[in-house]
BASE-457396 format. One record per residue: x, y negated, z of N, C-alpha, C in turn; residue number from 1; chain. Coordinates in steps of 0.1 Angstrom, whole numbers, m for minus. Example, Ala and Ser with C-alpha at 12.3 -4.5 7.8 and 13.67 -1.06 7.14 Angstrom:
BEGIN
- 132, 57, 78, 123, 45, 78, 132, 33, 78, 1, A
- 128, 22, 71, 137, 11, 71, 129, 0, 79, 2, A
//
This chain:
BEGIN
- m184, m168, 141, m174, m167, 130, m175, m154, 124, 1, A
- m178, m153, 107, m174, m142, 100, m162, m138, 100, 2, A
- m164, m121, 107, m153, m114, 105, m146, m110, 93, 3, A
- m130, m107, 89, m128, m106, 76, m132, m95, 73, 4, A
- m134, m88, 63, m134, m80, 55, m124, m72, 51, 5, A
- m122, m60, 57, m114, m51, 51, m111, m46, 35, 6, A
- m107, m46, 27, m108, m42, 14, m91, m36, 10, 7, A
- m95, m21, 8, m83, m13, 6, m79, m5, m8, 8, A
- m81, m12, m22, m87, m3, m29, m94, m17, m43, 9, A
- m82, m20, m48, m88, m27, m56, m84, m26, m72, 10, A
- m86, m29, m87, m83, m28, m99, m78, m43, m109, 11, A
- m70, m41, m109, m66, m52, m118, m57, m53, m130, 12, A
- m54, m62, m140, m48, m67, m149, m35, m73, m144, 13, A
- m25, m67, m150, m10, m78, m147, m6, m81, m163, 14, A
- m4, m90, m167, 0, m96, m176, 10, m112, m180, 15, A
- 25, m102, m181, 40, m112, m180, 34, m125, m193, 16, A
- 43, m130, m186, 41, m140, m202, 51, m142, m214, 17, A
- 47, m145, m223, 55, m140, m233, 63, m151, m240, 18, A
- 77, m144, m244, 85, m153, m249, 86, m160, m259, 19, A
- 92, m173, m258, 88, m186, m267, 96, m182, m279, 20, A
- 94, m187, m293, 101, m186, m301, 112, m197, m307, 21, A
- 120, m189, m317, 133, m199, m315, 129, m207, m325, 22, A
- 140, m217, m326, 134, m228, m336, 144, m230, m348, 23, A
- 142, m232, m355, 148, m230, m372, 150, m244, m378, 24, A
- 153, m253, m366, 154, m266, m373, 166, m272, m375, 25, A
- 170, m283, m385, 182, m282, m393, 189, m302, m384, 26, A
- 203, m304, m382, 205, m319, m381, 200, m323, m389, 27, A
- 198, m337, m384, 195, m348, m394, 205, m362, m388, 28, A
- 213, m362, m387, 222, m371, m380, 229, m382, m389, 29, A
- 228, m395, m387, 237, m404, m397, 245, m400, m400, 30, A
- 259, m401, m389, 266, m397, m389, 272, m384, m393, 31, A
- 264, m374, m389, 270, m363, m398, 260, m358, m409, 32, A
- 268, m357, m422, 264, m357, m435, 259, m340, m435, 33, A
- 269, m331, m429, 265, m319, m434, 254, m314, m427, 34, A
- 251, m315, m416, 242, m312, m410, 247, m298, m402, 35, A
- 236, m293, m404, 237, m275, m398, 223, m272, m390, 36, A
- 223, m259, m389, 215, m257, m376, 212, m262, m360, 37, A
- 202, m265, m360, 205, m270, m345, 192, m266, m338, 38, A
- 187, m253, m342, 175, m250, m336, 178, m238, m325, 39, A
- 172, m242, m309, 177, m238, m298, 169, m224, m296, 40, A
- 166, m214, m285, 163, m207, m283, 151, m207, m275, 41, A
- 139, m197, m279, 130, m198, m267, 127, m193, m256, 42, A
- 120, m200, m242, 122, m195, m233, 118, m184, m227, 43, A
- 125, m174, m213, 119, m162, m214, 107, m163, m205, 44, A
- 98, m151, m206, 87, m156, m204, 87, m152, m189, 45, A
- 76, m152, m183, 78, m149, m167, 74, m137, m160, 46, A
- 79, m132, m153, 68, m116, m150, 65, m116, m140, 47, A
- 55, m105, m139, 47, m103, m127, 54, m96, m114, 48, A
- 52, m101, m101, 62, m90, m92, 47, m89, m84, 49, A
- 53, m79, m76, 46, m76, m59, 50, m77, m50, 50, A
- 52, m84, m41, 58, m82, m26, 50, m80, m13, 51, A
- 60, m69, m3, 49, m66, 5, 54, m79, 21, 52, A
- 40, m86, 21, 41, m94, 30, 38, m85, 45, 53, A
- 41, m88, 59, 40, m85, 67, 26, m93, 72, 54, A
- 27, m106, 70, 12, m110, 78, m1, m107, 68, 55, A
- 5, m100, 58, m14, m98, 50, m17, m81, 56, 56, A
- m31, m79, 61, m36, m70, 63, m50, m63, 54, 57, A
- m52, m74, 48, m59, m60, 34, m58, m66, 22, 58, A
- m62, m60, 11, m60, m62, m3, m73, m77, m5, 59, A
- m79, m84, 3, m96, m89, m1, m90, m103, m8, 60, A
- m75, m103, m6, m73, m117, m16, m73, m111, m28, 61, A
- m72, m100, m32, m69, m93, m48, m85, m88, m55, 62, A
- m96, m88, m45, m103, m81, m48, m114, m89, m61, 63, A
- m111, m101, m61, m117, m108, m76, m112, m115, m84, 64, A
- m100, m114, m84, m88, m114, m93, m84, m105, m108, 65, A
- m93, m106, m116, m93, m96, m124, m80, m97, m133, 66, A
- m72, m103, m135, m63, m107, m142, m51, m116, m136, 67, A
- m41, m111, m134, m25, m119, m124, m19, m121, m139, 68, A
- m21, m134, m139, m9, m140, m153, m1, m146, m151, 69, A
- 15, m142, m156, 22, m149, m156, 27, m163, m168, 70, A
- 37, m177, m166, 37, m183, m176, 43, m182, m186, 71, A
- 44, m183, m199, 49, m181, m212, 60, m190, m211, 72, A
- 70, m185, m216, 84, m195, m221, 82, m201, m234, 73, A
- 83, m216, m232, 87, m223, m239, 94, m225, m255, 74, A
- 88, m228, m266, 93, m227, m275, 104, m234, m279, 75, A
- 118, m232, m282, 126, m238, m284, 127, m243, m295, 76, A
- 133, m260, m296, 131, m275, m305, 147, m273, m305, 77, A
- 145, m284, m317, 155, m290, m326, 172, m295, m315, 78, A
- 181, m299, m321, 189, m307, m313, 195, m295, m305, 79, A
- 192, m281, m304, 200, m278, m296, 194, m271, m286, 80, A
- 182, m275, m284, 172, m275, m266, 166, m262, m274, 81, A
- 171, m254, m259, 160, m243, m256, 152, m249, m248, 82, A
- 142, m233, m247, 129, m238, m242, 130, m234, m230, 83, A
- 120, m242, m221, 122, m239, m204, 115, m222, m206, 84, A
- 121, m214, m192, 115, m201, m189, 104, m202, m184, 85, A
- 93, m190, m183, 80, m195, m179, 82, m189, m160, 86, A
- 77, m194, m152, 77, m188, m143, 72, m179, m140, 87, A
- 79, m173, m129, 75, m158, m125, 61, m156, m119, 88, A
- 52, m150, m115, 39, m150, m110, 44, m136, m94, 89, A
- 45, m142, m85, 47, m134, m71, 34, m133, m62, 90, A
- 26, m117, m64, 17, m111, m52, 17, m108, m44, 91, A
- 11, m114, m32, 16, m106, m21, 6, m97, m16, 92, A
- 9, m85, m9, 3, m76, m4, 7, m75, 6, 93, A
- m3, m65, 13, m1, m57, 29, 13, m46, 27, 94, A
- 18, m45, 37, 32, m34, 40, 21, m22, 38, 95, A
- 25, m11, 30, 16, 1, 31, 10, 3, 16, 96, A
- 12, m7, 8, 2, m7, m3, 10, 0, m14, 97, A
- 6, 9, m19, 7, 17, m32, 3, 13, m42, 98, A
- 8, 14, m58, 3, 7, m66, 5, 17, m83, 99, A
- m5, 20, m83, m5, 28, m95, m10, 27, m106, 100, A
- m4, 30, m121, m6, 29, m132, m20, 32, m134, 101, A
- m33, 24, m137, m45, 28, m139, m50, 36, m148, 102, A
- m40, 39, m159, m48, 50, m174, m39, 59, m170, 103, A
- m24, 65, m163, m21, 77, m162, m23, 77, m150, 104, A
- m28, 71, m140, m25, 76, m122, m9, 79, m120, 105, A
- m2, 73, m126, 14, 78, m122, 15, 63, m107, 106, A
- 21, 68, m97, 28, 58, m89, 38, 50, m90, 107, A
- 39, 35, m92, 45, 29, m101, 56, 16, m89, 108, A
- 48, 16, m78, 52, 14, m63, 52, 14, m57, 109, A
- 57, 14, m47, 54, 19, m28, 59, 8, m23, 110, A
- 50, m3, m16, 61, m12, m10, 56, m11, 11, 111, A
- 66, m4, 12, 63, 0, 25, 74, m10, 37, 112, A
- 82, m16, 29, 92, m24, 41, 87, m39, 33, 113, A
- 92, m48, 46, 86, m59, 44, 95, m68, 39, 114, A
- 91, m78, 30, 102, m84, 18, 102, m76, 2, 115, A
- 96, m66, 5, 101, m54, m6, 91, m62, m20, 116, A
- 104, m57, m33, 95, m67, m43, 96, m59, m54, 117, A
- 87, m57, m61, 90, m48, m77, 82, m57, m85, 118, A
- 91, m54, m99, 82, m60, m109, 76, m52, m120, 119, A
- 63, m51, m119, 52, m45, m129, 49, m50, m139, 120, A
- 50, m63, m145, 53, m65, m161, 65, m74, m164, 121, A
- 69, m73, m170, 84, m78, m174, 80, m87, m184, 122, A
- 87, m105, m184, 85, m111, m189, 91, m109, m207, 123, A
- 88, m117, m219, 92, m110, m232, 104, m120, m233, 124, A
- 109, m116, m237, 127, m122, m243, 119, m131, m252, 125, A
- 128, m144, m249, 127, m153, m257, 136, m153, m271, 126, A
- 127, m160, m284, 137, m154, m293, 145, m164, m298, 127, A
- 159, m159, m303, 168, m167, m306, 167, m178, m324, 128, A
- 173, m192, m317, 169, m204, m326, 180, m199, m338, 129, A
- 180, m206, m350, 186, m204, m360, 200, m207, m359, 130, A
- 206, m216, m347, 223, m216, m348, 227, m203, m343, 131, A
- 221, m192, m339, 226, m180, m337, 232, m175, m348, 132, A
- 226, m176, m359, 224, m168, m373, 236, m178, m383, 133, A
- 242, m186, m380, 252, m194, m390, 265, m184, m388, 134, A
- 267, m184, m404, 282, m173, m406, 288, m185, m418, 135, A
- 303, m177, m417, 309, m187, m427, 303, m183, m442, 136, A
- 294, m176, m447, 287, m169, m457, 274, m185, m462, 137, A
- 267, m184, m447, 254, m189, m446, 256, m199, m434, 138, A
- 258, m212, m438, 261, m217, m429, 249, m230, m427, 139, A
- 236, m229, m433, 223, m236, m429, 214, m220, m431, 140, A
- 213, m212, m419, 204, m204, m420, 188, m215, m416, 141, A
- 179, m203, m422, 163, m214, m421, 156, m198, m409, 142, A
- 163, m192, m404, 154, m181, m399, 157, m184, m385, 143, A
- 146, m178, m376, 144, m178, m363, 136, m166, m357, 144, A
- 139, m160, m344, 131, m147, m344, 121, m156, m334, 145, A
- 108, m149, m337, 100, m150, m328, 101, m143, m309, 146, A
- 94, m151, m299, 98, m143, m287, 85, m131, m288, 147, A
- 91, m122, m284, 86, m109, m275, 73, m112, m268, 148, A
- 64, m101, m270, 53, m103, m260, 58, m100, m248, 149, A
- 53, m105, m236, 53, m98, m222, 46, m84, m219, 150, A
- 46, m78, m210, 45, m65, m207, 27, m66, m199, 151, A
- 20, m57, m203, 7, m57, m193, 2, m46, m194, 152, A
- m5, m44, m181, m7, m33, m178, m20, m34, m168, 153, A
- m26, m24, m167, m40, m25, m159, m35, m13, m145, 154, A
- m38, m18, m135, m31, m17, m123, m41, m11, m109, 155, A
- m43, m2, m100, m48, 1, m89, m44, 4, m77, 156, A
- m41, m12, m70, m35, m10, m61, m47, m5, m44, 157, A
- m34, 5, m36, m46, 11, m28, m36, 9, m13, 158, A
- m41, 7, m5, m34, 1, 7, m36, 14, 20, 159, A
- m25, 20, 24, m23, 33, 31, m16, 27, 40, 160, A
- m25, 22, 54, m17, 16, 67, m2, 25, 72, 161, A
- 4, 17, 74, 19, 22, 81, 16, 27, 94, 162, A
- 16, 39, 101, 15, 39, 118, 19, 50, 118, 163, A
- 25, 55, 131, 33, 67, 133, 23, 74, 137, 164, A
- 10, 74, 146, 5, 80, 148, m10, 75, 146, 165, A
- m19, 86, 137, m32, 84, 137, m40, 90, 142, 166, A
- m49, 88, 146, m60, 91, 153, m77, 99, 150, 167, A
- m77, 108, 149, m88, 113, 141, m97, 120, 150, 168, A
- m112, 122, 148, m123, 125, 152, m136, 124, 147, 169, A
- m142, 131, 153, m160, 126, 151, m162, 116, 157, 170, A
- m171, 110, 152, m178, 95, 153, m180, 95, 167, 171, A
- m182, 90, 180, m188, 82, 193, m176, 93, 195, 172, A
- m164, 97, 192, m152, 104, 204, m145, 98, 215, 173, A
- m147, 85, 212, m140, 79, 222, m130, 74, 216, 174, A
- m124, 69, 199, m112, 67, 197, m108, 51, 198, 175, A
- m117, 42, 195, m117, 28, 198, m115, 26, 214, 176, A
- m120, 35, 218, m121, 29, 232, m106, 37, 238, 177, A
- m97, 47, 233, m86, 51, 236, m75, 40, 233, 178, A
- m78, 35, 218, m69, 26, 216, m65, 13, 218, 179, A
- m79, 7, 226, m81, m4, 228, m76, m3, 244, 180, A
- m73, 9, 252, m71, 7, 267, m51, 8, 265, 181, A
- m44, 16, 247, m32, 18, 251, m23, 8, 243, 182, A
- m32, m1, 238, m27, m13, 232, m36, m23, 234, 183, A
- m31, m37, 222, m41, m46, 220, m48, m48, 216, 184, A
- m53, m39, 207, m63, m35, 200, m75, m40, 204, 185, A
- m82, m46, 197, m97, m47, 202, m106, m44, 190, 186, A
- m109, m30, 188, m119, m30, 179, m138, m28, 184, 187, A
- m143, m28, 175, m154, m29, 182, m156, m17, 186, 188, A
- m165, m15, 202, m172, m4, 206, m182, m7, 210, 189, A
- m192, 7, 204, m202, 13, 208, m208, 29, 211, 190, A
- m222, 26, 215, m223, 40, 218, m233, 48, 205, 191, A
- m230, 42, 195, m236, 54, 185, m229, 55, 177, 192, A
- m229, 66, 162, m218, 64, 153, m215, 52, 145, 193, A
- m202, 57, 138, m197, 49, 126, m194, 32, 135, 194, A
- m191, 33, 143, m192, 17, 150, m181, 10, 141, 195, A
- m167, 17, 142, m155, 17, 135, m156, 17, 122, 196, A
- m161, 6, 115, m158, 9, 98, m147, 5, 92, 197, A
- m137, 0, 96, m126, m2, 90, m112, 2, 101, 198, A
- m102, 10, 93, m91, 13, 107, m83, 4, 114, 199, A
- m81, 5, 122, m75, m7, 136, m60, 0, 138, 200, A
- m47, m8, 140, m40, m3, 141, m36, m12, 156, 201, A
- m28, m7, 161, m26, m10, 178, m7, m6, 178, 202, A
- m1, m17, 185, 17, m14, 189, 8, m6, 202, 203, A
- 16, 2, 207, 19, 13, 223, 28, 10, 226, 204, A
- 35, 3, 238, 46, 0, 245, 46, 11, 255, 205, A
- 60, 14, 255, 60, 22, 270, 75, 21, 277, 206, A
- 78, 8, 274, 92, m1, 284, 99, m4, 268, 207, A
- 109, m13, 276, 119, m17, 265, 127, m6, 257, 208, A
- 121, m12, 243, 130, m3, 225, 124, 10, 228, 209, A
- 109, 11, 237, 102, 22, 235, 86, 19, 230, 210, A
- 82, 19, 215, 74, 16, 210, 69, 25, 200, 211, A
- 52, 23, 199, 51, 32, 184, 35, 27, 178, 212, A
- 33, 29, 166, 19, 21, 159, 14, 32, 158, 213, A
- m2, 31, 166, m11, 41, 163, m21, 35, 157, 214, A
- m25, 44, 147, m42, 40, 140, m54, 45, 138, 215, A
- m63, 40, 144, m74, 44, 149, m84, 47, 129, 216, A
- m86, 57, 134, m91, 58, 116, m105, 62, 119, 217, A
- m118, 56, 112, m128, 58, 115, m130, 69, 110, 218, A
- m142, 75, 122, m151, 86, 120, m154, 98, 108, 219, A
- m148, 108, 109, m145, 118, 103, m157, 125, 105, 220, A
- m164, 132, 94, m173, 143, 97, m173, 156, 89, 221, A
- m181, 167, 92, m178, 177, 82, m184, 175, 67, 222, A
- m172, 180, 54, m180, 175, 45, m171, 161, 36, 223, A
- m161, 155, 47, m154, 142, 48, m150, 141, 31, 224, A
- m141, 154, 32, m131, 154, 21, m138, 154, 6, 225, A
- m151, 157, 8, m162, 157, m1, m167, 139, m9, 226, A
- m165, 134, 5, m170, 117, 6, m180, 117, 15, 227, A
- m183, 130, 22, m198, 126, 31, m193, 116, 42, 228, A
- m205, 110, 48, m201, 101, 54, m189, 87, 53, 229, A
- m182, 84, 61, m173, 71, 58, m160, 78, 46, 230, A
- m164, 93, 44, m159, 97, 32, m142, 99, 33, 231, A
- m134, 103, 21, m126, 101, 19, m115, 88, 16, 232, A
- m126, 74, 16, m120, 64, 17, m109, 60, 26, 233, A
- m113, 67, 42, m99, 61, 50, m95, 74, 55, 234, A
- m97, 87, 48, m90, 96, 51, m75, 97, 47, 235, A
- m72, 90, 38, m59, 87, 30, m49, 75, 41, 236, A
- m55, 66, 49, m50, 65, 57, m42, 71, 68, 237, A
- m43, 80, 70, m34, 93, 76, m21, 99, 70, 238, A
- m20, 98, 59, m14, 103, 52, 6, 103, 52, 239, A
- 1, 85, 59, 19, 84, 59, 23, 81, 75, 240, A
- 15, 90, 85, 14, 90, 99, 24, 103, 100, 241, A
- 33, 102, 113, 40, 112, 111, 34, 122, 122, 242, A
- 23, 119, 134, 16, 127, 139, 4, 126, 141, 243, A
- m8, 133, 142, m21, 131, 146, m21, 135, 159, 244, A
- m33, 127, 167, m40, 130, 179, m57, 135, 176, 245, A
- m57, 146, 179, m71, 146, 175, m78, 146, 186, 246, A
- m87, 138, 190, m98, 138, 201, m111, 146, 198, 247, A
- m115, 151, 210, m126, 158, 211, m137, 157, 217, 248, A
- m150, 156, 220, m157, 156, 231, m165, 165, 235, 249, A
- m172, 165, 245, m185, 175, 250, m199, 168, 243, 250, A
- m200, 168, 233, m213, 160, 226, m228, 165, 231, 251, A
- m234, 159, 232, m247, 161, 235, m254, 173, 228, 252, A
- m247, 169, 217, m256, 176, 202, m253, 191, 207, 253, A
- m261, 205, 208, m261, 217, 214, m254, 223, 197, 254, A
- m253, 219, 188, m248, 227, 179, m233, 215, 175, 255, A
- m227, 213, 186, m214, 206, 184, m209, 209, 194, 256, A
- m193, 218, 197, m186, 215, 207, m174, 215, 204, 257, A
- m164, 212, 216, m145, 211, 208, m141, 215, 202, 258, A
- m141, 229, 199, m136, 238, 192, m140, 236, 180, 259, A
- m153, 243, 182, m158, 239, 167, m155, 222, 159, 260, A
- m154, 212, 165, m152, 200, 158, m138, 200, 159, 261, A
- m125, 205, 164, m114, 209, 163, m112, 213, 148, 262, A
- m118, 224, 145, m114, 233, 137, m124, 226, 126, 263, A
- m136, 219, 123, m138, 214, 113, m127, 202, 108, 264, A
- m123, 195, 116, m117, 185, 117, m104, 192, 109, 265, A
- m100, 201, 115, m87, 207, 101, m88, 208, 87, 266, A
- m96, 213, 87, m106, 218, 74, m108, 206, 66, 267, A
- m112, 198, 69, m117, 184, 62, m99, 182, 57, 268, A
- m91, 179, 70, m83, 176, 65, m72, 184, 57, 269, A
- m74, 198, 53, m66, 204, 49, m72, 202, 35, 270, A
- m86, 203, 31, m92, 197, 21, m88, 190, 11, 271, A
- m84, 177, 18, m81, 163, 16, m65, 164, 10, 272, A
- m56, 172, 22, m39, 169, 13, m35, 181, 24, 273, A
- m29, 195, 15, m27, 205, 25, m14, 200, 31, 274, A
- m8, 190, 28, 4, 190, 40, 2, 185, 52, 275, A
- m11, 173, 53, m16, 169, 65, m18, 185, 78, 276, A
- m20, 194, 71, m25, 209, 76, m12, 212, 86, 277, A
- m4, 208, 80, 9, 215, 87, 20, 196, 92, 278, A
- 8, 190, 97, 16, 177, 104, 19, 179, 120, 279, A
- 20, 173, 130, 21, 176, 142, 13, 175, 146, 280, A
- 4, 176, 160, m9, 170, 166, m6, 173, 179, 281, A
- m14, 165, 182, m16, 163, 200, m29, 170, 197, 282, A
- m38, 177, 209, m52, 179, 211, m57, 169, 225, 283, A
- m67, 161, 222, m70, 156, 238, m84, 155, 237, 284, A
- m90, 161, 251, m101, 160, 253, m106, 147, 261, 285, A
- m119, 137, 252, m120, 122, 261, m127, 123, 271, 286, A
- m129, 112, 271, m143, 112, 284, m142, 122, 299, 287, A
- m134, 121, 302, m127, 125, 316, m137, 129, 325, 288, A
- m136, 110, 322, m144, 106, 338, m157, 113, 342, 289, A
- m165, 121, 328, m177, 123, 333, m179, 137, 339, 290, A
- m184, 138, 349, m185, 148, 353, m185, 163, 345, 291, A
- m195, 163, 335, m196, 174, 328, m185, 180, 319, 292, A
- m179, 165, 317, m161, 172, 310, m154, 173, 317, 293, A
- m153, 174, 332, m145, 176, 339, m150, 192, 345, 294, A
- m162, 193, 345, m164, 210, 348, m161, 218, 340, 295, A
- m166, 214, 323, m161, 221, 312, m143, 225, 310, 296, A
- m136, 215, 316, m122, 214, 311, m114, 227, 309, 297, A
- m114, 237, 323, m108, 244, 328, m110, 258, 318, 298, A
- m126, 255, 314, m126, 270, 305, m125, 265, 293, 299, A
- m126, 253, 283, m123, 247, 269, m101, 252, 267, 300, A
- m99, 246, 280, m81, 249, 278, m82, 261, 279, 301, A
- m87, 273, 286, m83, 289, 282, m87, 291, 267, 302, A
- m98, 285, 264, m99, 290, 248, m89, 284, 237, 303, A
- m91, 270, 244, m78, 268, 230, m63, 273, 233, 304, A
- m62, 277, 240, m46, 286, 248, m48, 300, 239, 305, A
- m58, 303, 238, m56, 321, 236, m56, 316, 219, 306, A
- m58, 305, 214, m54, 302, 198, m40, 293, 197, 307, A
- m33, 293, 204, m21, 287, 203, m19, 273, 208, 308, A
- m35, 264, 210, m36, 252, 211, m31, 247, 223, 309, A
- m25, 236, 227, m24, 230, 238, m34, 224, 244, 310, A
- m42, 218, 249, m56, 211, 256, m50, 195, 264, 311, A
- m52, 186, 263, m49, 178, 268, m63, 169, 272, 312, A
- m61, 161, 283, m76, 155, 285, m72, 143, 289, 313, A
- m80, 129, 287, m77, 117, 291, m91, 110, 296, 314, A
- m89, 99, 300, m107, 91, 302, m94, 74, 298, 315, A
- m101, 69, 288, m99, 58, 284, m106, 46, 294, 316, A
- m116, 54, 301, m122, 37, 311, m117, 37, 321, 317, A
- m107, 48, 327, m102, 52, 343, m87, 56, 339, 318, A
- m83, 53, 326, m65, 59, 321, m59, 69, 329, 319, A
- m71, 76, 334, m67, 93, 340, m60, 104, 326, 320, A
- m48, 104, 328, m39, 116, 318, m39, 105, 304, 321, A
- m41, 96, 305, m39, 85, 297, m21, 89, 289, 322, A
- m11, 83, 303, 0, 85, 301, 3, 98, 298, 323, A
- m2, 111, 297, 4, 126, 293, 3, 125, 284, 324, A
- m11, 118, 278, m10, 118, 261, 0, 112, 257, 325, A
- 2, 100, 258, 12, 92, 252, 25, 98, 254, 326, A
- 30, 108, 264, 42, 114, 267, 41, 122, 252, 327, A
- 34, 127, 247, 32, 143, 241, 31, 137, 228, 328, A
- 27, 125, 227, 30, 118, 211, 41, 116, 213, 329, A
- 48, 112, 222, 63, 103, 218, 73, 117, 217, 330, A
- 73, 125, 224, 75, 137, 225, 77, 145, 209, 331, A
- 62, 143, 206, 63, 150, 186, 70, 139, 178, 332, A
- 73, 126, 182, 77, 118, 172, 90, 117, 173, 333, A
- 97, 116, 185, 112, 124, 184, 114, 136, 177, 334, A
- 106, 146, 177, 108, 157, 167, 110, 155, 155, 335, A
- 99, 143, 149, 98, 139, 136, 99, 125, 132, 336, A
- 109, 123, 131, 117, 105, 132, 114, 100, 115, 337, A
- 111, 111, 112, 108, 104, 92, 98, 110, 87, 338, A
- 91, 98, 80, 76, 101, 77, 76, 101, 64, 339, A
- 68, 108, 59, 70, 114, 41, 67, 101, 33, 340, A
- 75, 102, 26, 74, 89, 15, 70, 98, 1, 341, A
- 59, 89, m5, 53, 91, m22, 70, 91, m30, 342, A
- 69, 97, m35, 77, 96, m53, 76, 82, m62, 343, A
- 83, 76, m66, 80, 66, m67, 86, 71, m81, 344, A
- 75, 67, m94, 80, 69, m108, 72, 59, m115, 345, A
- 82, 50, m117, 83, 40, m128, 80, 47, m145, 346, A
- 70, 34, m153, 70, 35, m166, 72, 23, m167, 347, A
- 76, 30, m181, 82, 19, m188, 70, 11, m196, 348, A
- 70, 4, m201, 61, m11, m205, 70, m12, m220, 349, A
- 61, m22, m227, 61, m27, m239, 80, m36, m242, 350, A
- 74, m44, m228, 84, m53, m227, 92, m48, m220, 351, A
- 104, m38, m218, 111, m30, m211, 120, m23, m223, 352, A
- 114, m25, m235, 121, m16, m243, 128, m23, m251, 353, A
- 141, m12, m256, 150, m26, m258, 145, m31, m275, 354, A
- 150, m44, m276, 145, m47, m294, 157, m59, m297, 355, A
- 163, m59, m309, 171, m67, m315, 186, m69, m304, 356, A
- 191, m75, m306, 211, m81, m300, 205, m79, m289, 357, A
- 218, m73, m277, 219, m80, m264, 214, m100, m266, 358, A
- 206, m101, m250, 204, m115, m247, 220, m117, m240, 359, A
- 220, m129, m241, 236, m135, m233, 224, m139, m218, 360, A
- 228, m135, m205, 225, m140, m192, 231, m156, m190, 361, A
//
């Protein structure tokens, strides 16, 4: 069975539909000689919304969708009859997904709670039929206003996983294999890089109404915030995490060691969004179990001590100091119970502005 496809990061067209026009037609009734107007109103047209679904986890239903159209209201006929409203057109997305105006980059929604619904083009007022327009002056008006276009707009929506705590590293750290022993996570592992191309998010239980979402964000290297490597594409996934864990290892490679990929690892990310710089962090050193990071341990914690750092160590295949970590996240996340939310600033659209009489609801 093909795996799905991640896709975080897509471009599209929203276009409401636009309102019917009124009708300008006059009785023609045996019975009544005078006649009058009797032309109804058109309907309004339908707009576009977004809602954020809980069971969708990436944007790949949006990703060839070049255009979300909503239906046009109905032109309103003789006798009286308006026209039916066009319906509304409802997308759903992943919880997490951002959605910004494509020609200014302004943020136009955040739908980060689940149910949450905004609407990005606004359907066009349907226009009113000619019995609007009879006065005791003019009492067979022949005019009708046409409806309103609907609102459209070209749109980039970009999907920034929800999790309290993310997970960052160099490629073979050990982070799939951390989060797959402290949840249910099952992402793929191996033993070379980049195995992780898309982020895994995992619940952590640790007894009852004691829970938290961590997300495993793939492979960070120096250079990241540049696009080297898996790039700054899922570096933005961190972003609405209210702590990092940064893992470390004893790497083979003689010009890599903790420290040093510590302190790159900041760098990339202070690069990327300086407030990430000043987020919380765990430090943990993986791979326990092997001997060689267990001789190294003792002198890696004096050095990161004499820089302020704390040292923590775990082995994800033996859940040795497993639990300390998890103490020392849940630990920073009581400190920080609220995770920074985007600005959300609305523009205004075509169809948003006002034009001719209040509509009657």
């Amino acid at each position: 069975m093909t795996a799905m496809r991640f896709v975080d990061e897509v471009t599209l067209e929203v276009v409401a539909g636009d309102g019917g026009d009124g009708s300008a037609a006059m009785r023609r009734e045996k019975y009544r000689p005078l006649g009058g107007p009797a032309g109804g109103d058109g309907g309004r047209g339908g707009s576009v919304f977004f809602e954020a679904d809980e069971r969708l986890t990436t944007l790949m239903d949006l990703e060839y969708r070049r255009v979300i159209r909503a239906e046009s209201g109905e032109h309103g006929r003789g006798r009286d009859q308006y026209g039916k409203g066009g319906d509304d057109q409802v997308v759903r997305v992943p919880i997490g997904t951002q959605i910004y105006d494509a020609a200014s980059g302004e943020l136009v929604a955040d739908l980060e709670r689940p149910g949450q619904r905004e609407c990005l083009a606004k359907g066009g007022r349907g226009g009113r039929g000619n019995i609007h327009f009879a006065t005791p002056q003019e009492r067979a008006p022949s005019r009708a206003e046409s409806g309103r276009p609907g609102g459209r707009r070209m749109l980039r929506l970009e999907l920034k996983l929800l999790a309290d705590v993310g997970i960052v590293g160099f490629p073979n750290v050990g982070k799939s294999t951390f989060i797959t022993a402290v949840s249910k996570a099952r992402p793929k592992v191996a033993d070379y890089p980049f195995t992780t191309l898309r982020p895994n998010l995992g619940v952590v239980s640790r007894g009852e109404f004691r829970s938290f979402v961590l997300a495993d964000i793939p492979g960070i290297i120096e250079g990241a915030a540049d696009g080297a490597g898996l790039g700054h594409r899922f570096l933005k996934h961190i972003e609405r995490t209210r702590v990092l864990l940064f893992l470390v290892s004893m790497d083979p490679d003689p010009e890599r060691e903790p420290l040093g990929d510590l302190l790159t690892l900041e760098r990339e990310l202070e690069r990327f969004d300086q407030a990430l710089a000043a987020r919380p962090r765990v430090v943990a050193l993986s791979k326990l179990d092997l001997p060689e990071v267990r001789e190294a341990l003792p002198g890696l914690r004096d050095e990161l001590a004499s820089r302020g750092i704390e040292l923590r160590a775990c082995s994800a295949a033996t859940t040795e100091g497993i639990a300390e970590v998890l103490d020392a996240l849940e630990a920073e996340l009581a400190k920080h119970p609220l995770a920074p939310t985007p600005r959300r600033v609305p523009l205004p659209t075509a169809a948003d502005r006002p034009h001719g009489p209040p509509e009657a609801d």
